[in-house]
VODO-854402 format. One line per 5 residues: their letters; for each residue x negated, y negated, z negated of C-alpha. Coordinates in steps of 0.05 Angstrom, whole numbers. Each point is the difference from the previous one (the first is absolute). Example, Ala and Ser with C-alpha at 12.3 -4.5 7.8 and 13.67 -1.06 7.14 Angstrom:
REM residues 2
as = -246/90/-156 | -27/-69/13
This chain:
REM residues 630
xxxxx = 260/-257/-392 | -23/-68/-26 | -45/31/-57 | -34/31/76 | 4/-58/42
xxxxx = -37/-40/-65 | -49/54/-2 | -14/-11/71 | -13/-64/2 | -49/14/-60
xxxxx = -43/47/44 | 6/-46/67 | -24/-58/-48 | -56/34/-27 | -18/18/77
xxxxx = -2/-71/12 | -41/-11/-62 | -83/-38/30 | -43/-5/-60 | -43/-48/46
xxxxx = -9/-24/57 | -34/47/33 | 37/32/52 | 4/66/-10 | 67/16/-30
xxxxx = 67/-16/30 | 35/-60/-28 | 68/-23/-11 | 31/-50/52 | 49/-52/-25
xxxxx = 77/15/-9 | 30/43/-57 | 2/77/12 | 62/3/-28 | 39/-57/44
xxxxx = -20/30/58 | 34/66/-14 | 63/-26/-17 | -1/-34/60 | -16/74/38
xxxxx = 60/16/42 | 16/62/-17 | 15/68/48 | 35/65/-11 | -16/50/40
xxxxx = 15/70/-7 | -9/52/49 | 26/75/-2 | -69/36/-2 | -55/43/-18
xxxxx = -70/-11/-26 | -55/42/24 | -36/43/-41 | 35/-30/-60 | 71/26/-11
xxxxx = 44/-57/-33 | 59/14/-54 | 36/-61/27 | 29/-3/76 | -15/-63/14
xxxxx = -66/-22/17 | -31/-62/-17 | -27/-22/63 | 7/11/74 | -58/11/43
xxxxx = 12/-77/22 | -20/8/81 | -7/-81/20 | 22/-21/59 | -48/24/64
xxxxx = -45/-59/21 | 21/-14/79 | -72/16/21 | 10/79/-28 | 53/39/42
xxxxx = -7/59/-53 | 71/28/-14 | 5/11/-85 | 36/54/-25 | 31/-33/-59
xxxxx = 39/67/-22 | -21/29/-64 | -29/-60/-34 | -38/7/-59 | -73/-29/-29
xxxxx = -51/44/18 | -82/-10/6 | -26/-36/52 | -36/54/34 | 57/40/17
xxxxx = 41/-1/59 | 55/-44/-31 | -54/-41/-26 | -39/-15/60 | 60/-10/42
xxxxx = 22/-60/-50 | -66/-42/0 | -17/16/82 | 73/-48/-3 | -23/-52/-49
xxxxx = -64/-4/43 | 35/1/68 | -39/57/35 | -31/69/-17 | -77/-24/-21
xxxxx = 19/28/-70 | 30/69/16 | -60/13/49 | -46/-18/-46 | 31/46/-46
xxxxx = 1/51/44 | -75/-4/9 | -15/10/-73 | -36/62/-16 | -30/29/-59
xxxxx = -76/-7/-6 | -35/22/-63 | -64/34/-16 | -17/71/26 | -19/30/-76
xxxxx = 23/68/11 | -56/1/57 | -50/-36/-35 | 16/31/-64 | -44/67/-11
xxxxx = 15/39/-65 | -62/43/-7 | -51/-47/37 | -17/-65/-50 | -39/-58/12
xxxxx = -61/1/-47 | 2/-59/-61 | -47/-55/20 | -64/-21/-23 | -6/-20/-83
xxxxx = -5/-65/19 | 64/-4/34 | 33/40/-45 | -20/-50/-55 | 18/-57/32
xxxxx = 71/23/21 | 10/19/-77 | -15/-68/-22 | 40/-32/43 | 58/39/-12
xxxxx = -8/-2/-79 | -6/-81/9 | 59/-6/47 | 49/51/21 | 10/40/-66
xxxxx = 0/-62/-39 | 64/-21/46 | 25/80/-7 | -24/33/-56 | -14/71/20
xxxxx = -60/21/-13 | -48/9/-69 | -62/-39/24 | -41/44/-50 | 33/72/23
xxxxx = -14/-21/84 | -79/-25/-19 | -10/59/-39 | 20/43/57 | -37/-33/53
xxxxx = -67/5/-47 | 17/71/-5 | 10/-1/72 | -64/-23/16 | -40/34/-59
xxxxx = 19/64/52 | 44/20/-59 | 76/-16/14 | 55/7/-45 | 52/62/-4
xxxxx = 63/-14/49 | -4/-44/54 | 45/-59/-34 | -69/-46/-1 | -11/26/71
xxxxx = 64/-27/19 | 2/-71/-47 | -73/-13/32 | 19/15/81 | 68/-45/-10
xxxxx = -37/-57/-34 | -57/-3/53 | 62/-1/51 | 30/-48/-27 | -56/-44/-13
xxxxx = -33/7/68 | 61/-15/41 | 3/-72/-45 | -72/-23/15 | -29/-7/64
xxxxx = -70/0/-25 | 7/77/-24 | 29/9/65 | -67/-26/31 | -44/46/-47
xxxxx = 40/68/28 | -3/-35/74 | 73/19/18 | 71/-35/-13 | 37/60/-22
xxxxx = -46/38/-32 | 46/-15/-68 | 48/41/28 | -37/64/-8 | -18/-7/-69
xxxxx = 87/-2/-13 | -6/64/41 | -50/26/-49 | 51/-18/-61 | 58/38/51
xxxxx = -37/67/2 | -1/10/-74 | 73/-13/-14 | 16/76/-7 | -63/17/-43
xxxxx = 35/-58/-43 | 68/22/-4 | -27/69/-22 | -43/-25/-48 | 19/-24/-72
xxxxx = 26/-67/-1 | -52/-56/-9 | -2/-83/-5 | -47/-5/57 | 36/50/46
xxxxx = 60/-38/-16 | -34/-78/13 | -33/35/74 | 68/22/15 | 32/-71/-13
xxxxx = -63/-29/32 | 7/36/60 | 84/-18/2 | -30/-77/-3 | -44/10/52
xxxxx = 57/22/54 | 59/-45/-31 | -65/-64/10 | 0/31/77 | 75/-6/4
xxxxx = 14/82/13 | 48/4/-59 | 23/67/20 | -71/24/3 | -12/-32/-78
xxxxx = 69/34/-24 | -14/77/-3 | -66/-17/-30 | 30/-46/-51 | 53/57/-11
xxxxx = -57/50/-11 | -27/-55/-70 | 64/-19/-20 | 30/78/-9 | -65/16/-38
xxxxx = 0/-66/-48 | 67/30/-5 | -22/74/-23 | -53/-41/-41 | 50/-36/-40
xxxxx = -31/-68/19 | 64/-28/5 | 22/18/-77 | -58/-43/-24 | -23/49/-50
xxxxx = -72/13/-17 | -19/69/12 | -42/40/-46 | -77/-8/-6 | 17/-66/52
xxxxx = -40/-64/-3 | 30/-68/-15 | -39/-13/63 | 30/51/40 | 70/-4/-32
xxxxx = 1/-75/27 | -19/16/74 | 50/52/-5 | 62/-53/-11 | -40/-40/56
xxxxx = 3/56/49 | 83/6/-12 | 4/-83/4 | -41/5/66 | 38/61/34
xxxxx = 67/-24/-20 | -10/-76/31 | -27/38/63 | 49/46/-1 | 56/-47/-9
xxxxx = -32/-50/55 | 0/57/52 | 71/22/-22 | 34/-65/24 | -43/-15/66
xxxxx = 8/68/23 | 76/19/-20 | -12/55/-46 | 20/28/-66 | -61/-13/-54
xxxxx = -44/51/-24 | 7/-18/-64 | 73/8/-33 | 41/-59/1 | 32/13/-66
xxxxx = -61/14/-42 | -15/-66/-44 | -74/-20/18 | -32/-49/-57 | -33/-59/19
xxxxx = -77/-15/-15 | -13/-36/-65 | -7/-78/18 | -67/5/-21 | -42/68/3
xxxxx = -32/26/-62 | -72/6/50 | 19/-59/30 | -8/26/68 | 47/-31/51
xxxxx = 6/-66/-40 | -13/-67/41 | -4/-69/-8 | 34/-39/57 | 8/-66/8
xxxxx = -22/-2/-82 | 56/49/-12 | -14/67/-24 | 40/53/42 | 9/77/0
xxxxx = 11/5/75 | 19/75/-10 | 51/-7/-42 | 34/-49/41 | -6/47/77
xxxxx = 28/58/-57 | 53/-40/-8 | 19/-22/66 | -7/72/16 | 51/24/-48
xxxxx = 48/-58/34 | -22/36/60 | 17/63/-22 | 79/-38/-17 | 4/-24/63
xxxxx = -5/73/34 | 42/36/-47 | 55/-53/-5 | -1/-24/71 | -29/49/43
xxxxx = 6/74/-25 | 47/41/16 | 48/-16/-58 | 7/-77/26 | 41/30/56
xxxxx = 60/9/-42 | 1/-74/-36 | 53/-54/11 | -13/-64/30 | 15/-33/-66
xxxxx = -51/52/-31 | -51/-9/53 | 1/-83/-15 | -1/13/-75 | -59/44/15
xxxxx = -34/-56/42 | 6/-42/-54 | -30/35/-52 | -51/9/35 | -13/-71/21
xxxxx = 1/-5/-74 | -52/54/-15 | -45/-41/53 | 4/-69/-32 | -10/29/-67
xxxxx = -70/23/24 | -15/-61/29 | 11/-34/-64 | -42/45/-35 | -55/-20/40
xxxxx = -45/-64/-20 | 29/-62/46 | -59/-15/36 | -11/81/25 | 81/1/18
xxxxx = 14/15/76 | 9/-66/44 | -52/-27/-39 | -66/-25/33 | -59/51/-2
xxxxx = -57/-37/44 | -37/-13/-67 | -15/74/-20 | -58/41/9 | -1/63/47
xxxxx = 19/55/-53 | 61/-48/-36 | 20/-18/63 | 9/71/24 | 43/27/-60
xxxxx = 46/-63/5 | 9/7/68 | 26/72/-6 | 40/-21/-58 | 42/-55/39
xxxxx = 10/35/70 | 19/63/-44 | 54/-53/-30 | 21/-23/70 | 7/58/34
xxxxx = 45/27/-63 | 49/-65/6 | -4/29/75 | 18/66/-18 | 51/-22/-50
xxxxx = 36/-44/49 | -11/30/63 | 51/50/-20 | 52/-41/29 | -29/19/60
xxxxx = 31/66/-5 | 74/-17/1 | 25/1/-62 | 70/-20/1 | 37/-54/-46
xxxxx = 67/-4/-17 | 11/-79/-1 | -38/-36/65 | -6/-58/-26 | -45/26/-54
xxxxx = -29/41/45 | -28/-52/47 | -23/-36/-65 | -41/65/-30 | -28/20/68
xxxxx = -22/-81/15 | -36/-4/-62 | -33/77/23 | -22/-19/61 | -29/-62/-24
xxxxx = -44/33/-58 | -17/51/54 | -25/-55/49 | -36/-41/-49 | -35/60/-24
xxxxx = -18/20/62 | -34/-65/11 | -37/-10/-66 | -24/76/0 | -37/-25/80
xxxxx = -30/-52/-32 | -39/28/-46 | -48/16/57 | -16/-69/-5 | -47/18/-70
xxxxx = -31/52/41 | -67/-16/55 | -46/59/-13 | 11/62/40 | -9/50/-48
xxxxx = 55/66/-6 | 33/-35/-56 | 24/-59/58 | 18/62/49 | 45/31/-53
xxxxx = 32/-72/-14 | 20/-5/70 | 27/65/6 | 37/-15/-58 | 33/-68/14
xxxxx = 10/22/78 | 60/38/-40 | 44/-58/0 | -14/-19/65 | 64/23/31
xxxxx = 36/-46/-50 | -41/-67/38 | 17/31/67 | 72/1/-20 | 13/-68/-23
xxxxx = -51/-29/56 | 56/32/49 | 58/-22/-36 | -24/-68/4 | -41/-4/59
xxxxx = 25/-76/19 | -29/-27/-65 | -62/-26/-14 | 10/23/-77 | -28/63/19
xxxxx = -64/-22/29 | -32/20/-56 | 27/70/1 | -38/7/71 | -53/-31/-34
xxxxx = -14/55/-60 | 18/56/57 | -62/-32/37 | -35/-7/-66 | -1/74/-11
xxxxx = -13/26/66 | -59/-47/5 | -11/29/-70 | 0/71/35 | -48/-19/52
xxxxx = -57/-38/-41 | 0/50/-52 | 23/74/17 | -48/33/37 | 49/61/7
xxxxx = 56/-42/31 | 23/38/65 | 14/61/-51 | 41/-41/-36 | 80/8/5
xxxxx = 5/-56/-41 | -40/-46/49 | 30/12/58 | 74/-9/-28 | -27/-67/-17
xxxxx = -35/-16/58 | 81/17/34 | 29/-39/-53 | -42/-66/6 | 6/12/86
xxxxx = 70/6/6 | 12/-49/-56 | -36/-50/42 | 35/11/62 | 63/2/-32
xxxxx = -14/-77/-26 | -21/-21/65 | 58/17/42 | 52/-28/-61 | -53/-65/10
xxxxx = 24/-17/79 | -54/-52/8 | -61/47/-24 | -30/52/53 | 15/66/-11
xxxxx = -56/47/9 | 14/44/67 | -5/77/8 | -59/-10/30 | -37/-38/-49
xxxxx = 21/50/-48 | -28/53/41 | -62/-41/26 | -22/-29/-70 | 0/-65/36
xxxxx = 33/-56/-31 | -3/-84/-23 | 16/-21/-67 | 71/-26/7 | 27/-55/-52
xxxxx = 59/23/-34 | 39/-61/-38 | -64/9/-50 | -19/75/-2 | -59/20/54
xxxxx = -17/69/-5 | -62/22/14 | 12/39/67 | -63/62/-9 | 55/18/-69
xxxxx = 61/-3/47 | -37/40/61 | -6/80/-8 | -64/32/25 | 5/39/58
xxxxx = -9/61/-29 | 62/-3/-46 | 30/3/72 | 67/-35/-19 | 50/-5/63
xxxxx = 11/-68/28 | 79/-27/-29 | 57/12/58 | 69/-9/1 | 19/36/45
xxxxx = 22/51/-65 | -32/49/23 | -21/26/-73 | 26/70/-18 | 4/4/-76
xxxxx = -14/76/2 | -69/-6/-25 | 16/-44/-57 | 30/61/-43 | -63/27/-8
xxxxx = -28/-58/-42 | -17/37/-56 | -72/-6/2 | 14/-73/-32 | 14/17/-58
xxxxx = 53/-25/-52 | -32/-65/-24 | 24/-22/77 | 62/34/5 | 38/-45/-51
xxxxx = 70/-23/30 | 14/-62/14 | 51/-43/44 | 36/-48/-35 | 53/-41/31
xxxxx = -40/-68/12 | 31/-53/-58 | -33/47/-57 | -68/-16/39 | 28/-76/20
xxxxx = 19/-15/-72 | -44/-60/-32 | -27/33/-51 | -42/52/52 | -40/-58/18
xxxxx = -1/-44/-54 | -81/3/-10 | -51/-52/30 | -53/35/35 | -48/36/-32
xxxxx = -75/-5/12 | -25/44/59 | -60/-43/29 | -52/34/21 | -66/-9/-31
């Protein structure tokens, strides 16, 4: 227990770590970590229960769904029976924060959520294909990609796509349609990031097509022998959907290149017969690439991975033999692929020891063994990256590309201390409370500060290109975390700057992502930051508390808030989203809320903790970070 507690304090340390001055990471407030846990008061509380979906070998749960007392103003009647942590977007769930707000604006809201995505399987047509675009476009959307994208994501042999498209366009094309679909994914990809290409084909979504194009070949693929360029399309074309946040449009197609790397042999790392160097090295790239996408989608949408968990997976060689994938950041010369392999294999831990099926059957003392090991396995990578590329460490001075490939690197690493720690969640039980509380304080803390420095990474990112779309969608996954420890300490004005990265990344949403409305992830946010708000207000008895009406008007002042003033167009839905006006009359009927399951498991995560895990110092033990706008 003290080898953890000193391990603990290690990792809250380093998340108070500021290199400068600068703003942009959270820092450490005064007072010792350590002193103020011993000072925790601790609290046993076991209940007689049952976790949903996730059978327990122990009979006593770890926490009770903790229902707080209802505020005066809300006459709704809590069933407190059968008490258990559970997401916030099922009935349970939305019964406990409609009490820590004092009326029903949250549940109504919820109840108004509906799933909006694209129409593909209308606008996709499998025999009628968009023609290529003119050579000049063509050429242009090849050089950018080559100078950009597939330097970030090596998929692609610059000389095997050029040689196609001159074939192409010499009215001679090659045999198989694996350039046909590399060429079509590219020009999707590139069009949809600049505007000016956009311009040239004089309509917004034309880049949409030319992924439909890539879509209609997939079976002539799959029958045909297996190829590099099939394989990078294929990949390409997962990108392009996981970039537009439908994961579980990207996974079937990554499953399709992953299963044939995997009849390939790309994963044994052996060079085939009469096979290039050339081609033997984007083979390992292809595995790297699949297996960090395929571990990515694995944790954000619940699943098992494609690839198998127990197979060992080498890492790239620090530096290539071609030297592709090398960069100098910050004057330090970094193999960015090795380290996202690596964090993908830590990935690819996490899963099997926390979240597959055979975690179901460990002990508590197992489960916080497991925990941490894997903390270990985290900071271990972290050291093995250069200091001044480490997470928490300013990136403001880095060009465009560097600053791209770090940023995926550190919210990778947040969201893993998130999925690490956020276990705890689930109710695993302990056998002495006292260590308990300790373990599961130190948990929620890692999981809050996480939450926080994985937001503000947005503050790097101005231009609204896809790559600031996918961010968002990203680092709206931890969102739920904010909302819960804004509500558990609503009467603070610690947690300002909670409200403040909520607003951050819903103004985020709205200045950059076109494609909003569509967006699940959006609109959870948008609920998040609203009820948030409202909740602070009424805990603040001397600030105004937006009315129904305003809500439902889009009418509202700027009220002053003991230093946070939120700007009221984030806080105000449109009136299209239609979202009731609050009551409390408690009138809700939870019947609809079972049949949430359009969410999706990256927001169906339980939660409910009693209130002192969320109260303890160390949750809120960071000054605020940088969120101005600029």
């Amino acid at each position: 227990m003290a080898s953890r507690l000193t391990k603990m304090e290690r990792l809250m340390s380093e998340f108070g770590q500021t290199p400068s001055d600068d703003g942009n990471s959270p820092t450490m407030s005064e007072g010792n970590i350590s002193e103020g846990l011993s000072k925790k008061e601790k609290h046993s509380i076991f209940k007689k229960n049952t976790i949903v979906d996730m059978p327990s070998p122990t009979e006593e749960g770890d926490f009770s769904w903790a229902i707080p007392e209802a505020d005066p103003t809300c006459e709704q009647e809590i069933d407190k029976s059968d008490e258990w942590p559970c997401s916030m977007f099922s009935p349970k769930g939305v019964e406990w924060v409609n009490s820590m707000v004092g009326d029903d604006t949250y549940g109504r809201m919820v109840l108004s959520l509906t799933p909006v995505r694209k129409p593909r399987e209308v606008e996709f047509d499998i025999i009628n294909r968009v023609p290529l675009p003119s050579k000049d476009v063509l050429m242009e959307c090849i050089r950018r990609y080559f100078t950009s994208m597939n330097r970030d994501v090596y998929l692609f042999s610059e000389e095997t796509v050029v040689e196609g498209l001159r074939n192409y366009l010499a009215g001679r094309p090659n045999e198989g349609l694996g350039w046909y679909a590399a060429i079509n994914i590219i020009v999707a990809q590139c069009i949809r990031e600049h505007d000016d290409l956009k311009v040239i084909l004089e309509a917004r979504d034309d880049f949409n097509k030319f992924a439909y194009n890539t879509m209609s070949v997939i079976p002539s693929i799959i029958l045909s022998p297996i190829d590099e360029m099939s394989i990078g399309a294929l990949l390409c074309l997962g990108l392009f959907f996981m970039i537009s946040n439908e994961l579980k449009l990207a996974m079937p197609i990554l499953a399709i290149a992953v299963r044939q790397m995997s009849m390939a042999r790309f994963q044994h790392h052996i060079k085939p017969p009469k096979c290039s160097e050339a081609s033997f090295q984007l083979r390992k790239r292809l595995f790297w690439a699949g297996y960090i996408l395929d571990m990515d989608l694995s944790l954000r949408l619940g699943i098992a991975p494609l690839n198998s968990i127990d197979d060992p997976i080498p890492l790239p060689p620090p530096i290539p033999s071609d030297g592709i994938g090398m960069r100098v950041v910050s004057g330090t010369p970094f193999n960015f692929l090795r380290e996202h392999v690596a964090l993908a294999k830590i990935q690819s831990n996490v899963w099997s020891r926390l979240y597959s099926r055979r975690s179901l059957h460990q002990s508590p003392e197992q489960l916080w063994e497991i925990i941490e090991e894997l903390d270990d396995e985290l900071q271990k990578w972290k050291e093995n990256v250069p200091e001044p590329l480490r997470p928490q460490t300013p990136l403001d001075e880095l060009d465009q590309d560097n600053l791209l490939i770090l940023t995926i690197l550190h919210y990778t690493y947040f969201q893993l201390i998130i999925a690490v720690h956020s276990v705890v969640f689930h109710g695993h039980a302990a056998h002495n409370a006292s260590d308990r509380d300790e373990r599961i304080i130190g948990s929620v803390a890692l999981s809050v500060a996480s939450a926080r420095a994985s937001l503000t990474l947005l503050n790097y990112h101005k231009e609204g290109n896809p790559f600031t779309r996918f961010l968002a969608n990203h680092v709206a996954w931890s969102v739920d975390i904010l909302f819960m420890n804004i509500l558990q300490n609503k009467a603070s004005d610690k947690i300002n700057k909670d409200l403040r990265l909520l607003e951050k990344l819903l103004q985020f949403y709205e200045n950059h992502d076109p494609d909003m409305h569509t967006s699940i992830s959006h609109q959870v946010t948008r609920i998040m930051f609203t009820v948030a708000t409202r909740a602070v207000q009424k805990a603040r008895n001397d600030v105004p508390v937006l009315s129904p009406e305003l809500l439902m008007t889009g009418l509202a002042v700027n009220p002053e808030d003991n230093g946070f003033q939120p700007n009221m167009q984030n806080i105000l839905l449109h009136p299209q989203h239609g979202f009731p006006s609050p009551q409390n009359d408690g009138s809700l009927s939870s019947g609809d809320l079972n049949n949430m399951g359009f969410m999706g498991s990256e927001w169906m995560m339980p939660l409910g903790f009693q209130p002192e895990y969320w109260h303890d110092p160390w949750a809120n033990i960071f000054q605020e970070p940088d969120v101005s706008h600029q």
